[in-house]
Structure formats: C-alpha cells, structure tokens
MARSE-182714 format. One record per residue (C-alpha): residue in one letter; x, y, z. Coordinates in pm, whole numbers, plus 50000, padded with zeros to 5 digits. Layout:
# residues N
aXYZ ...
# end
This chain:
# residues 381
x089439229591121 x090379259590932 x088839278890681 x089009281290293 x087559308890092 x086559293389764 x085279315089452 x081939305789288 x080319328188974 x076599334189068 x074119358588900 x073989394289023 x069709387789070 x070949365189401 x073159391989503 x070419423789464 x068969440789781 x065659448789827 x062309432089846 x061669412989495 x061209378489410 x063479363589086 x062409334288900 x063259317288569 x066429323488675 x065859359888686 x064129368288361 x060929370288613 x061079400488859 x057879406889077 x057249418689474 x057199396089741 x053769402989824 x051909384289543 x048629371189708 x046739399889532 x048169389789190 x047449358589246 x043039367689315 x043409388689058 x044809364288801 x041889338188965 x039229366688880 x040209371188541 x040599332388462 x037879322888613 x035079348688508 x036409342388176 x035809304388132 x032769306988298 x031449328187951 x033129304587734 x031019278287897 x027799291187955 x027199320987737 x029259316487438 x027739282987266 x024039296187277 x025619329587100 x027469315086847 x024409297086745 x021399322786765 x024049355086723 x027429350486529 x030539330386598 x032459361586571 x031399366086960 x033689338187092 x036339340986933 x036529379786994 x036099369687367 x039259347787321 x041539370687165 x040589400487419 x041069373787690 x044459364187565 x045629404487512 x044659408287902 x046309383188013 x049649388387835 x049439430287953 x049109412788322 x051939394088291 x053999414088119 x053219443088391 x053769417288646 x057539396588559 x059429427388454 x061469450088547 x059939487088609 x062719507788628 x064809495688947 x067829518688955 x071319503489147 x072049512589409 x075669530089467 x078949509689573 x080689513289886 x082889534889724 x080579551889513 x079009557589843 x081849569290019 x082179598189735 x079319611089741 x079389611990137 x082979631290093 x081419655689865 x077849665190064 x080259670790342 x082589694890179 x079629710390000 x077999719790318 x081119724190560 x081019719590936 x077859718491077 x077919728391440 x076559705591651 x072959705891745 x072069719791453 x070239701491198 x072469696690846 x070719713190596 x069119683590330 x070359662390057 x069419678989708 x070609688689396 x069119714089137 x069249703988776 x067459723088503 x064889706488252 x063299728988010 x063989761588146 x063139748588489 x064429742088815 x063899708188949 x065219690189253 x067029658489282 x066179640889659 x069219622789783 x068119583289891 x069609575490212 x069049535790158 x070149535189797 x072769560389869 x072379576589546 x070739613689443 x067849600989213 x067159607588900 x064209631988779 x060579616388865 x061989584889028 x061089577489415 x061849549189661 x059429525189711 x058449517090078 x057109479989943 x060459470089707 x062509487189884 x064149500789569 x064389533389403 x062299529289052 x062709551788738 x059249574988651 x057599557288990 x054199557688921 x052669532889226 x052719502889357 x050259481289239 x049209448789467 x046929437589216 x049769426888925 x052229421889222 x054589447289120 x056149483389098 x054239507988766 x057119528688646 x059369537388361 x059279505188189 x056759484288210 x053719519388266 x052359514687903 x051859476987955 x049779484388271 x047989511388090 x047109487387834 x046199460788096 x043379482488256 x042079497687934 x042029460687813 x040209445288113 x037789474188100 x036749463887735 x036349432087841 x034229434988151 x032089459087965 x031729427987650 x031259402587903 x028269421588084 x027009434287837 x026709399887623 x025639383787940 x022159408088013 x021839399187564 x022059357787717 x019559359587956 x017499386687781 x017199357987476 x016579329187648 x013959347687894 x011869348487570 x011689316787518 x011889299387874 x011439324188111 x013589343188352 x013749317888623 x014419289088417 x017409305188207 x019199313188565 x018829273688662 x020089267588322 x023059286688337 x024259293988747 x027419311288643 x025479341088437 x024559353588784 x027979353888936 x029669367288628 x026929394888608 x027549406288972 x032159402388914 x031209425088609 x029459451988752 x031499454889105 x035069452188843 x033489477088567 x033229505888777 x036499504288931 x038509494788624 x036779522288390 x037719545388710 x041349540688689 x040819537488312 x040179572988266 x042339581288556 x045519569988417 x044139583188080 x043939617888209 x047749615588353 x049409608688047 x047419633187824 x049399658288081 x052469633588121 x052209634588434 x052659604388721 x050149593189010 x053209603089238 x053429635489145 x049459635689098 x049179627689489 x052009649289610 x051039679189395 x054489684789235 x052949706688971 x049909716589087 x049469750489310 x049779786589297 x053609782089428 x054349756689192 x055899755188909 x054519742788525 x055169708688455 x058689706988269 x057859671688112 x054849681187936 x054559684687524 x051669714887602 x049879693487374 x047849654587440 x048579642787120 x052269645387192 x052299635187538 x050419606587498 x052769594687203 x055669595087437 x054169575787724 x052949552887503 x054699549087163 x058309556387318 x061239538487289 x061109506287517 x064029510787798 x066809486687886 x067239474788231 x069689483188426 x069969462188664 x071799432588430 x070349408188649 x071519377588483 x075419391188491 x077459372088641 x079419380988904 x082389363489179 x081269353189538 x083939346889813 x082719322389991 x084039306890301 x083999265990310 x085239247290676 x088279223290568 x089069192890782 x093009186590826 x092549149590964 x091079136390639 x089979151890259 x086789173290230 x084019179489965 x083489210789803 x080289223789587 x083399235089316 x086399214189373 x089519231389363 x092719211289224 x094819198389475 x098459185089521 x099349155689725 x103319146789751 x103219104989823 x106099093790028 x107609058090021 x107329037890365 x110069038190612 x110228999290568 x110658984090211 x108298952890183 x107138934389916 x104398962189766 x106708987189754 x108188996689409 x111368984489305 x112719022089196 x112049035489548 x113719007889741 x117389020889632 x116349054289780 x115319035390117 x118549017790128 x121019053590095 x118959069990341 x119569039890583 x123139045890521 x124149079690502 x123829078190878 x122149105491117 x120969140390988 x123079176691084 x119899181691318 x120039152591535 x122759144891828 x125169115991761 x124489085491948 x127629089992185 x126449126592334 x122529107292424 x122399103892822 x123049062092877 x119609041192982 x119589032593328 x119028993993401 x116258980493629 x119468967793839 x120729005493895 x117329012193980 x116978988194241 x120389000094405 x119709034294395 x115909031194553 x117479009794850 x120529033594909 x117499060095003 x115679041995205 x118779034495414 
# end
C-alpha cells in the first residue's frame, strides 16, 4: 500500500472555519444552533393560518375583503425579512493565512521588542483615526487578524463579523453589517402584524358576541383564544426591541457598543459614526449601499487529498487520474499471441545470455543423487 495525493476542486464554503451551517450549496449561510429559528418560524406560520381560517372569512363578509388580503401580503413581507436575515451572510470577515499570520506576528513582535520574562506583553491594538477621533482596533487571536472598526468576534460563530450587532437565536444567525436592515425590517414588520392580528381578533369576537354570545363565538372559533394569548405575550416583546433597535440607528449606533458603553460616559469619547442628525443616520443604516460578501463562498478552490493505492491489483478513485500501462508479450509464443511480436520472441531467444548474467560454463556443476549417496557414506565411515 502506498499513498497517492490526488487533487480535487471543492468550494471554499467546505473549507471555512467556524461554526455555520452551508446549504444550497452555499448560497444559504446560518448558525448551527437553529432550533430557535425553527419555533420561531412555527410561531409565525402557524398563528398566521390560524387567522386566515377562523377570523378572516367572517371579516371579509361583514367588514371588507381588503382585511385578508392585507393579512397576506404583511404575512408574506415577514416572512421573506426572516429569511433573508436568516440564509445570508452578515458580514463574516476571513480570517488571515498562515503567512498573513506569520506577518503580522513578525511585526507585533518588533513593534513591542523583547519583553522580559514574567512580564505580561503589553496588548494587541492599533489606533486609527475616524472623524477627528481616535479609535482602537482589537487584535483577534482566533482569526489572527486586527479587526476592522465596530466588528467583534462572535463566541456562537466563531467568526469575526463586520458592524456586529448580536447574535440572534431567534432567526438562527449573526445581525451585522449586511443583513442589520433586513432584521430591522423583520421586527418592525412582525410588530405590525401582531398588533393587526390582535387587534382584528378582539373586532371577531366583539361581532359575533352580538349576535351569539361570548361563549358560543369561542366554541365556534378555538383558535381566536390561542392566537389572542401568542399576540399579546409576542406584542410586547417585539414592539420592545422595535423601538429599541429604532432608537440605535437614529444615533447609528450598535447593541454591542450599546451594552459595552463604547460611547457612553464621562471618559468617553463622542460617537465618530454618527451624522449629529436622525434623519441622516437612519438613511445610512437603512437606505445604504447593500455590501458584497467577502467570504466568496462558492470559489473554488484545490484540495490535496491523500487516496491509499493497492500495488497487487488497480484501484478506484472518486477523480480518476490517467494512467499508463506498458503490455509485454509472453515469454512463450502460442497460438493467441500476435504474429508481429513473435519475430521479437524468436531474436531474443537467440541473441544468447544478457552482459548481466554469468555464462553457463562459470555456474557451479549440479551434484547427482549418486555423489550424494557416496559422499553421505564416506562420513559416516
């Protein structure tokens, strides 16, 4: 057995580090943890059809059609912000080559000279000025890279993401740099319609109470009750982070930062990102250009891979390689064997032995089973 090392092209998304999940042969990026995404996607789906069922006939009848199909196309606007948050990428930055690695290693060390020992090396940073101010870039021991202005590592991805916001368990993914302004839109979305969904539910029962009584319109229709109670725990909590996330980009201004206090303080400096004005701010967080990845996760890229090849007989490879076999003609001549090799046969028969083997006359002679029998009695005499 020895081994081969065969070459194979295979997408760079196979090849990333960290903890995501590809599908759709990459176009789909999300966290491993998706149980969350999943009961949230349930919620949404499920409260949902249970108004088209129950509510939404009666009030297209006694109220206007215009309710449904409102209903719908919120419905469908939520759930295309979810996914949308959910399957791309938010910002994952690469992380830096072994030689790229190796560099920057080579430079923190001549930057900060000879540390003596037990002393602790003074940390990783850079200082880069935006807008007059000074603002630190934190060196990423697992990415190996100094990262870029407002990004941070994730602890769940394991990845360093551009503008981190958070991690969000319920769409099953990092909020950052590219995909914030879909989320934003997702919550502010959902809020609308838990608040039209409760709010045309209490009209439902309120109408048909008139006419059959409170007891007997909750018999009639079991899933009012359960979508009034989904409504009114979800509407609190998604109005909540509604106004929350409303309130950070009128400042342009992250959760991160929110949480760590990076511009809040009497020793802290003015945020350098902010417009000074909400207008402004909130027109680049959410009318900006739309960043590219870059991550090129459907690049292809070479793999050396190694493969266990059998010398006793042919093997099978995923990607066969092209082999050449050199056919030689039996020592014999018979009657399958070509008539243009047998001449060949016939010289080497006669050109006699080869410069590399003995002649016949300098070979030791056989003995004979007489000799044998001589020389075996002649010892035991």
């Amino acid at each position: 057995m020895s081994a081969v090392m065969i070459t194979r092209k295979v997408r760079k998304w196979e090849k990333l580090p960290g903890k995501n999940t590809f599908c759709c042969d990459g176009r789909v990026m999300m966290a491993r943890q998706k149980g969350i995404f999943y009961l949230t996607l349930f919620l949404i789906i499920g409260t949902c059809s249970l108004f088209f069922v129950f509510e939404c006939p009666y009030l297209a009848v006694h109220l206007s059609p215009a309710i449904p199909v409102f209903a719908v196309l919120l419905f469908l606007f939520v759930i295309a912000m979810l996914l949308r948050t959910s399957f791309s990428d938010p910002g994952v930055l690469p992380r830096a080559l072994p030689e790229e690695a190796n560099f920057i290693e080579m430079e923190i060390e001549a930057a900060n000279g000879n540390v003596p020992s037990g002393q602790r090396p003074p940390p990783r940073i850079r200082n880069v000025q935006i807008n007059n101010q000074i603002v630190k870039l934190k060196y990423c021991y697992t990415c190996k890279i100094f990262r870029p202005p407002r990004a941070s590592h994730c602890s769940i991805c394991d990845n360093c993401v551009d503008r981190f916001d958070h991690h969000c368990p319920w769409v099953g993914n990092c909020v950052g740099k590219r995909n914030y302004r879909y989320f934003y839109l997702f919550t502010l979305t959902l809020s609308l319609l838990t608040i039209y969904i409760f709010a045309f539910n209490i009209v439902h029962v309120v109408m048909r109470s008139v006419d059959h009584g409170f007891l007997n319109t909750l018999k009639e229709t079991p899933g009012t009750v359960l979508e009034v109670l989904v409504c009114f725990f979800t509407l609190w909590s998604m109005v909540g982070l509604t106004g929350f996330h409303t309130y950070l980009i009128s400042l342009n201004q992250t959760t991160n930062e929110d949480i760590k206090g990076s511009w809040s303080g009497k020793n802290r400096g003015q945020n350098p990102y902010s417009h000074k004005n909400i207008i402004k701010n909130c027109c680049e967080v959410l009318c900006g250009p739309t960043y590219p990845s870059v991550l090129d996760r459907r690049g292809l890229m070479q793999e050396d891979s190694p493969a266990a090849a059998n010398s006793e007989g042919p093997c099978s490879f995923d990607n066969p390689v092209a082999q050449t076999t050199k056919t030689t003609a039996p020592l014999i001549p018979n009657e399958h064997t070509p008539d243009d090799v047998k001449p060949s046969i016939a010289a080497e028969k006669s050109s006699g032995p080869k410069d590399d083997q003995p002649p016949a006359a300098m070979l030791p002679p056989l003995a004979s089973p007489e000799t044998d029998a001589e020389t075996s009695i002649a010892k035991n005499q």
